[in-house]
N, C-alpha and C positions, 0 to 999 in steps of 0.2 A: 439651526442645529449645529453644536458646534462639530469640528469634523470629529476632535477627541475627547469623548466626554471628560470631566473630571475624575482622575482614578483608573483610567487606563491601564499605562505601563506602569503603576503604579501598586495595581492591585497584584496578587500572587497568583490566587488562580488562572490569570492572561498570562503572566511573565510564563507561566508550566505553558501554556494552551499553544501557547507562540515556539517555545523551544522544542514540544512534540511536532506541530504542527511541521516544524522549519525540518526536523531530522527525517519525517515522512515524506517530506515530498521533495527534501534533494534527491537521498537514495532513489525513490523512486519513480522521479524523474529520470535520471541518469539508468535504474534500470530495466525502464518501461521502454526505451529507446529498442536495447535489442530482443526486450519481447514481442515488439511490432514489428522487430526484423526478422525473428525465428519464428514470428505467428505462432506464440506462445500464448496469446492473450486467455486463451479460454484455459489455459494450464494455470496463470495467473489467478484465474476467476476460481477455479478450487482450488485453487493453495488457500486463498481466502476466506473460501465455506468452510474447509478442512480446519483452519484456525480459529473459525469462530466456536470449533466445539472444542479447544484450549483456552479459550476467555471463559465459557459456560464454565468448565471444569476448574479453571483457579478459581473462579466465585464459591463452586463447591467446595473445593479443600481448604480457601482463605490462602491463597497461595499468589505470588507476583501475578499481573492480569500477562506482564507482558512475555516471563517466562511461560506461560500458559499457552498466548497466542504461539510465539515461536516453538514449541516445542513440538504441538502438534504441525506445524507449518512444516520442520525438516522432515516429519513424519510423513506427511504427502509429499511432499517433494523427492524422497527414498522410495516409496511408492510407484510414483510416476517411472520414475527411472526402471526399478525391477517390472511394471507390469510390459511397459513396452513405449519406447522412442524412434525408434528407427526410422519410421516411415510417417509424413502428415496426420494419415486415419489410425496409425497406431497410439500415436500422441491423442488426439480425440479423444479416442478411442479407454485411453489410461485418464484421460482426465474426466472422465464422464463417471466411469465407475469411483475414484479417488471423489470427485464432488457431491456423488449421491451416496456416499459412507458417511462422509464428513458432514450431511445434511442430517442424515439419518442420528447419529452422534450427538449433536447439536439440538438437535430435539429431545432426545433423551436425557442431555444433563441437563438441559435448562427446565426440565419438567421437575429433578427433584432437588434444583435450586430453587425453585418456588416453593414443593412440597417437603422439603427436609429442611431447608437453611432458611426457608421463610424471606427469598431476595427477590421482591415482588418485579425491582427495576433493573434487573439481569438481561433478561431478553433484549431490553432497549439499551443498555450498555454495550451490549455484547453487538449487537449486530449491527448501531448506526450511531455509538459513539457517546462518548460523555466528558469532551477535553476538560470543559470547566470543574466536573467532580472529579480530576484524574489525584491520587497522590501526588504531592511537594516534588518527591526526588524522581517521581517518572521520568520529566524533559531531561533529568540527567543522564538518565540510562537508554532513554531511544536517542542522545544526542551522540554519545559515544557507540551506540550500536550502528547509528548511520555512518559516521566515521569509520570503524573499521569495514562496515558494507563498501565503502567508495573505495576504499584503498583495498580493497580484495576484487574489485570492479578493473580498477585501476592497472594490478598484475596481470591481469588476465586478459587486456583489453584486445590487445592485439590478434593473437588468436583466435578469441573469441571472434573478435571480428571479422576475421577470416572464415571462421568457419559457419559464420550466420549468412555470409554471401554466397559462400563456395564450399561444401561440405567436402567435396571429393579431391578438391586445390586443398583443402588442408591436409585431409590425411597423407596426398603426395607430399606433403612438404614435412609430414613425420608429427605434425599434430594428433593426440589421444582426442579426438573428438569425442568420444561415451565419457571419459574423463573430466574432461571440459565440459561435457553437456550439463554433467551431476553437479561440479563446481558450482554453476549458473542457476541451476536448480533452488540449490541453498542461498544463493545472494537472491533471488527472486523470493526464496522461502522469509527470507529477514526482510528484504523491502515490503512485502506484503503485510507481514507480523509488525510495522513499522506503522504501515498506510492504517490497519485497522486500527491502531491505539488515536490516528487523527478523528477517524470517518467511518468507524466502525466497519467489522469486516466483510459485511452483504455489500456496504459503497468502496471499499478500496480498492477495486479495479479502475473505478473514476480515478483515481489518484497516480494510482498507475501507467493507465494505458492514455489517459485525457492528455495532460501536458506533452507527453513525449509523440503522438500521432500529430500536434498541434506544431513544434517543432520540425520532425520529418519534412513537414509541409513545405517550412520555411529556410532551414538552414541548408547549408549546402556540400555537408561534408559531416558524416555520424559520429566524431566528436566534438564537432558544432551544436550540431543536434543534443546531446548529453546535456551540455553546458546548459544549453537556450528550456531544455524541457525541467533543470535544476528549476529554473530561473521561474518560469512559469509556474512550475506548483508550486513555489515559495509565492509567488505571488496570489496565489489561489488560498493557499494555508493559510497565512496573514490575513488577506482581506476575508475570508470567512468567518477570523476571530474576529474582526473590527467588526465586519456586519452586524452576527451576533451579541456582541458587548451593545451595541447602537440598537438592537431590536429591546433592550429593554426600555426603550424610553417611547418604543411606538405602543407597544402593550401593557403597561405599567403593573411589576408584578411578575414579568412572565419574559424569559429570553428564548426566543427562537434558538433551533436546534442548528449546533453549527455547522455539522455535516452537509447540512439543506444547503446553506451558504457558499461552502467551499464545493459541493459537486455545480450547482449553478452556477459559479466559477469559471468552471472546468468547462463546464459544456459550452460558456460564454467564449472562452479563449479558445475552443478550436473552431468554432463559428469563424471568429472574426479570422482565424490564422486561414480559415479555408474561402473567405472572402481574399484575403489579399492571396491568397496563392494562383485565383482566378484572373485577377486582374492584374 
C-alpha cells in the first residue's frame, strides 16, 4: 500500500479536511491546556452539546454550519458565566444545566431538520462530523478563525495564567478574574465551535482536552505545554484525514468516518505520553 494514495493532496475535498482539521486542533490544543488547568473540561464538554444545537439549526435555516456552531457556543458560554463561576460545584453545577438545554435543543432541531427540510444526514453531521463533505471556503474561515483564537489566547496569556494557578495571587496583583474568566470562556466557545466542524460536536472534547492532558504530562512549563498540545492535535487531524482517505481502499466504495480516526488518535497519544511519563 502506498503511504499516499494517488490523489491525495491533490484532491480538494482533503486540501479543506487538512486546513479545518490543522485550525481545530491548534486552537484547541493551545486551548485545552488551560482548560485542564482550570478543570474546565466538563464546561468544555457543553460548550460542545450547546453547539451542536447551532449546527442542527444552520442546517434548518440553510445558514453558515460554522456561524451556527459558534453562535450558539457564545451563547453557552454567556450562560455559564451568568448562572455561576465562582466556586468548582458552581461551575458543575452551570455546566450541567447549560448542557442538558443544549441536549434538549439539539434534539428538537434536528427532529424538524428531518421533518420540514427533509436532511436525513443532519444528525450524523452535526454530532460526529463530515470534513470531506464540508464546503470549498470553510478551511478558510476556521483557518482565520483559529488565528484570531491564538492571538486573543496569546493577549491574555499571562494573566490567565496566573489566575488558573492562583485565583487569589491575581486578584491581589489587581487582575479582573470574572473578567478574564468570561474572555476564556469565549476563546473556549471558538475552540470548541472549531473542534466540532473537525470531529463533530458529541467528539470535540477529544480534540480538546486529548492532546493538551497528553502534553501536561510531558512538557515542563504551560507554554510548553501549549506549543507541544498544538503540535499533537495537528498531528492527530492529519493523520485521521490520511487514515480515512487510506480506508477507501480497505472497503472499496465506502471511507470510514474520519472522526473515528482522529479520536483514536487522540486516545493513542495520551497512552503513549502517559507511558513515558511513568518511565
Amino acid at each position: 500500500m502506498m503511504l499516499l494514495q494517488p490523489g491525495f493532496l491533490a484532491s480538494v475535498p482533503v486540501q479543506n479536511a487538512l486546513l479545518i482539521g490543522a485550525g481545530a486542533a491548534l486552537l484547541s490544543g493551545a486551548a485545552g491546556v488551560f482548560t485542564v488547568l482550570r478543570s474546565q473540561s466538563f464546561a468544555g464538554h457543553a460548550l460542545a452539546d450547546v453547539s451542536s444545537a447551532g449546527g442542527a439549526m444552520a442546517y434548518l435555516l440553510g445558514i453558515s454550519p460554522l456561524l451556527g456552531f459558534f453562535s450558539l457556543s457564545v451563547l453557552g458560554a454567556l450562560a455559564l458565566e451568568v448562572i455561576g463561576t465562582r466556586r468548582a460545584a458552581e461551575r458543575d453545577l452551570a455546566a450541567g444545566i447549560v448542557l442538558g438545554a443544549g441536549m434538549g435543543g439539539t434534539a428538537l432541531l434536528l427532529y424538524l431538520d428531518v421533518t420540514v427540510k427533509g436532511s436525513a444526514g443532519a444528525a450524523v453531521s452535526v454530532m460526529f462530523g463530515s470534513l470531506f463533505a464540508a464546503p470549498p471556503g470553510l478551511g478558510v474561515a476556521v483557518a482565520l478563525g483559529a488565528l484570531a483564537g491564538l492571538l486573543g489566547l496569546g493577549l491574555i496569556y499571562r494573566p490567565l495564567l496566573l489566575a488558573s494557578l492562583d485565583s487569589e495571587l491575581a486578584k491581589a496583583d489587581g487582575v479582573n478574574t470574572r473578567l478574564l474568566g468570561t474572555a476564556y470562556l469565549l476563546l473556549l466557545a471558538l475552540a470548541v465551535t472549531l473542534s466540532a466542524m473537525a470531529v463533530g460536536a458529541i467528539l470535540s472534547t477529544a480534540l480538546l482536552i486529548g492532546p493538551a492532558a497528553a502534553a501536561l504530562r510531558l512538557a515542563h512549563s504551560p507554554a510548553a505545554a501549549m506549543g507541544l498540545a498544538a503540535l499533537l492535535g495537528l498531528f492527530c487531524a492529519w493523520g485521521g484525514v490520511w487514515l480515512a482517505y487510506q480506508s477507501y481502499g480497505w472497503t472499496p466504495g465506502h471511507v470510514w468516518p474520519v472522526s473515528f480516526f482522529i479520536t483514536a488518535l487522540v486516545l493513542a497519544v495520551y497512552a503513549v505520553a502517559s507511558l513515558v511519563r511513568r518511565g
